[in-house]
Residue frames as qw, qx, qy, qz and C-alpha x, y, z in Angstrom:
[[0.509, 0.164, -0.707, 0.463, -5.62, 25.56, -21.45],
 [0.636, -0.541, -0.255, -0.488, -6.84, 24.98, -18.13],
 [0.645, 0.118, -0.495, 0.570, -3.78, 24.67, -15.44],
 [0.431, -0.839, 0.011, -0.332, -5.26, 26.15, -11.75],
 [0.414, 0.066, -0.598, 0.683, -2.70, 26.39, -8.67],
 [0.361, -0.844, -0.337, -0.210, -3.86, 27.47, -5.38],
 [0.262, -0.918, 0.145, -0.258, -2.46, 29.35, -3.04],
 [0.602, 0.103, -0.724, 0.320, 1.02, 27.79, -1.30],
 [0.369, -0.586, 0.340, -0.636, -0.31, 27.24, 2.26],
 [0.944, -0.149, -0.279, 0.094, 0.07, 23.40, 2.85],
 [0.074, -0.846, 0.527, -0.022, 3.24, 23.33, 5.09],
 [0.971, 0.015, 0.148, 0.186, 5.58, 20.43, 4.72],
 [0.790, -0.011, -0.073, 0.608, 9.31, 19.73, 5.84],
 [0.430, -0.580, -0.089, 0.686, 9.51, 23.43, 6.44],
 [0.038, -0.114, 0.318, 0.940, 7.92, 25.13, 3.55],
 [0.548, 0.375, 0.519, -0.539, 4.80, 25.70, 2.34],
 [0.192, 0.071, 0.839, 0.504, 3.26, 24.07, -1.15],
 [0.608, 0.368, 0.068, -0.700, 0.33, 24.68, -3.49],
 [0.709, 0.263, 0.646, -0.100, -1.80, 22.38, -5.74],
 [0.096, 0.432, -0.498, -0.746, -1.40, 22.27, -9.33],
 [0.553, 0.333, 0.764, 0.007, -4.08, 20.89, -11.81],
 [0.149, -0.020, -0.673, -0.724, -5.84, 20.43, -14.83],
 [0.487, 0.199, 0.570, -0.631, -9.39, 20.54, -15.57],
 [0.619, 0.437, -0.290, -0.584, -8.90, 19.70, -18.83],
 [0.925, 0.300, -0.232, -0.021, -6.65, 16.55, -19.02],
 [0.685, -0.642, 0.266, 0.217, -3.63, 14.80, -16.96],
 [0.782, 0.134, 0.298, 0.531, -1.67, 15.29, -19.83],
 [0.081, 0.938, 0.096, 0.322, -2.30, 18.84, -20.14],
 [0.550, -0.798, 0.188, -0.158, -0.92, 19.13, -16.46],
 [0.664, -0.434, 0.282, 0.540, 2.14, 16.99, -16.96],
 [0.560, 0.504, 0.199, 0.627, 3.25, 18.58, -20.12],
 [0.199, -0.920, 0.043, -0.334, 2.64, 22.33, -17.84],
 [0.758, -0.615, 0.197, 0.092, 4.83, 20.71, -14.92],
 [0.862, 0.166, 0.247, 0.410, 7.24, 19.36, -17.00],
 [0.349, 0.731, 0.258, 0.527, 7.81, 22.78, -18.55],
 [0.004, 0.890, -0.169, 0.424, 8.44, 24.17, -15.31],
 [0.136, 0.514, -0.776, 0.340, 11.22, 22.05, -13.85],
 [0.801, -0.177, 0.111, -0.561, 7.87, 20.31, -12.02],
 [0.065, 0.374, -0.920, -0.094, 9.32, 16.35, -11.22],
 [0.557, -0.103, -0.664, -0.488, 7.06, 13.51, -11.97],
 [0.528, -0.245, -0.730, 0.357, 7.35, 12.40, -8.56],
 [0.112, 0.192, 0.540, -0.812, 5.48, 15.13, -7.34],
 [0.412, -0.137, -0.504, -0.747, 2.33, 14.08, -8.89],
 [0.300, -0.066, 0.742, -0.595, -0.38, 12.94, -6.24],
 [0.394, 0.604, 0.662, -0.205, -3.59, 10.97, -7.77],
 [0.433, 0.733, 0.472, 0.230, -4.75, 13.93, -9.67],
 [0.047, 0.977, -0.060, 0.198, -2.41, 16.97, -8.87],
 [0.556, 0.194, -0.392, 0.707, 1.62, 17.91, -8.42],
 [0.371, -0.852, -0.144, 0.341, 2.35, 19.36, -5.22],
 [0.553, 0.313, -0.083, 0.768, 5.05, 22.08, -5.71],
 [0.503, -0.309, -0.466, 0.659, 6.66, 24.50, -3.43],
 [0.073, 0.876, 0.262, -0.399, 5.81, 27.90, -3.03],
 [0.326, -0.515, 0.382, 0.694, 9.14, 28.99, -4.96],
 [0.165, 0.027, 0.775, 0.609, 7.46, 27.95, -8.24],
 [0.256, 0.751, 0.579, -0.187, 3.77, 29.73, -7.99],
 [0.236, 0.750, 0.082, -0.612, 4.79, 32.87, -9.40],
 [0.085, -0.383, 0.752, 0.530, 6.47, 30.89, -12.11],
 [0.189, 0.295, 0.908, 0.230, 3.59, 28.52, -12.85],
 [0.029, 0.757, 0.230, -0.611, 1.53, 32.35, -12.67],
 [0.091, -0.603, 0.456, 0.649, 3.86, 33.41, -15.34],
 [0.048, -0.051, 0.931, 0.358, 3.30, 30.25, -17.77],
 [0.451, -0.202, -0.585, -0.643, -0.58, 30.51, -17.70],
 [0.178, -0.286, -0.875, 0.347, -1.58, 28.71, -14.33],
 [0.355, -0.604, -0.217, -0.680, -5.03, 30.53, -13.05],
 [0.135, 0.122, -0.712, 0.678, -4.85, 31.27, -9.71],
 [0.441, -0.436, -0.439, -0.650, -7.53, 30.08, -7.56],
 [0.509, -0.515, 0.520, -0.454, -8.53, 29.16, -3.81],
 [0.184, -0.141, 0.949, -0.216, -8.46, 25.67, -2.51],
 [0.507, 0.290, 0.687, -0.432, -12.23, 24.79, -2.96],
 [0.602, 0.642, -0.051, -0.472, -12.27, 26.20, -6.30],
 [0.274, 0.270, -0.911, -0.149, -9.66, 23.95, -7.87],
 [0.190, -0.053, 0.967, -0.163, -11.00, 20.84, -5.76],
 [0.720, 0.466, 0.465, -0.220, -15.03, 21.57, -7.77],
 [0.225, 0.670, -0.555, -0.438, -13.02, 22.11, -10.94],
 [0.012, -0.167, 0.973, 0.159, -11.46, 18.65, -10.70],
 [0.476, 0.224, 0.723, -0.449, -14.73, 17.47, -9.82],
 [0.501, 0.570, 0.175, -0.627, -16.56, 18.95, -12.25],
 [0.581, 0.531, -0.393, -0.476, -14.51, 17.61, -14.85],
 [0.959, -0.211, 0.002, -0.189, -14.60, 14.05, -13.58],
 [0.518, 0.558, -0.505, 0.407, -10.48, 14.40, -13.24],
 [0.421, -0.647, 0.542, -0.332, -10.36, 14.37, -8.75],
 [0.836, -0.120, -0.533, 0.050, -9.32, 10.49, -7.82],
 [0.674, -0.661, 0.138, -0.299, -9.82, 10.13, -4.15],
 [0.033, -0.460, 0.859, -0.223, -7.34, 8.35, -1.89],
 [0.751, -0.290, -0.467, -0.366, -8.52, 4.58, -1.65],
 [0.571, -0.669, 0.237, -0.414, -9.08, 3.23, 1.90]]
């Protein structure tokens, strides 16, 4: 399994949010989300936002904690990032 989070330092509406992904498979990542209370409607392209209140939980369940740059060559790497289109 292969479920990274970064740090929660995005702010929005008055809190602050980390990334969740997969590097393995977007089914990997909703079946992880799903598992922690994670709503479908916070899936973005290739990753769920979610609030800080749930890192130490998605910690707990297996997530690997990593920085911001390291998730974003992860996705890359495994040909999982989809870009906003213009």
């Amino acid at each position: 399994m292969a479920v990274l989070i970064d740090p929660p330092s995005v702010p929005w509406r008055g809190r602050l949010w980390s990334h969740l992904v997969s590097d393995t498979s977007y089914e990997e990542l909703h079946v992880f989300a799903a598992a922690l209370g994670v709503p479908r409607r916070a899936f973005d392209r290739d990753h769920y936002d979610v609030p800080a209140e749930v890192y130490d939980a998605a910690l707990a369940a297996g997530a690997e904690p990593v920085r911001s740059r390291e998730l974003v060559r992860r996705l890359h790497a495994a040909g999982l990032r989809r870009r906003k289109s213009a």
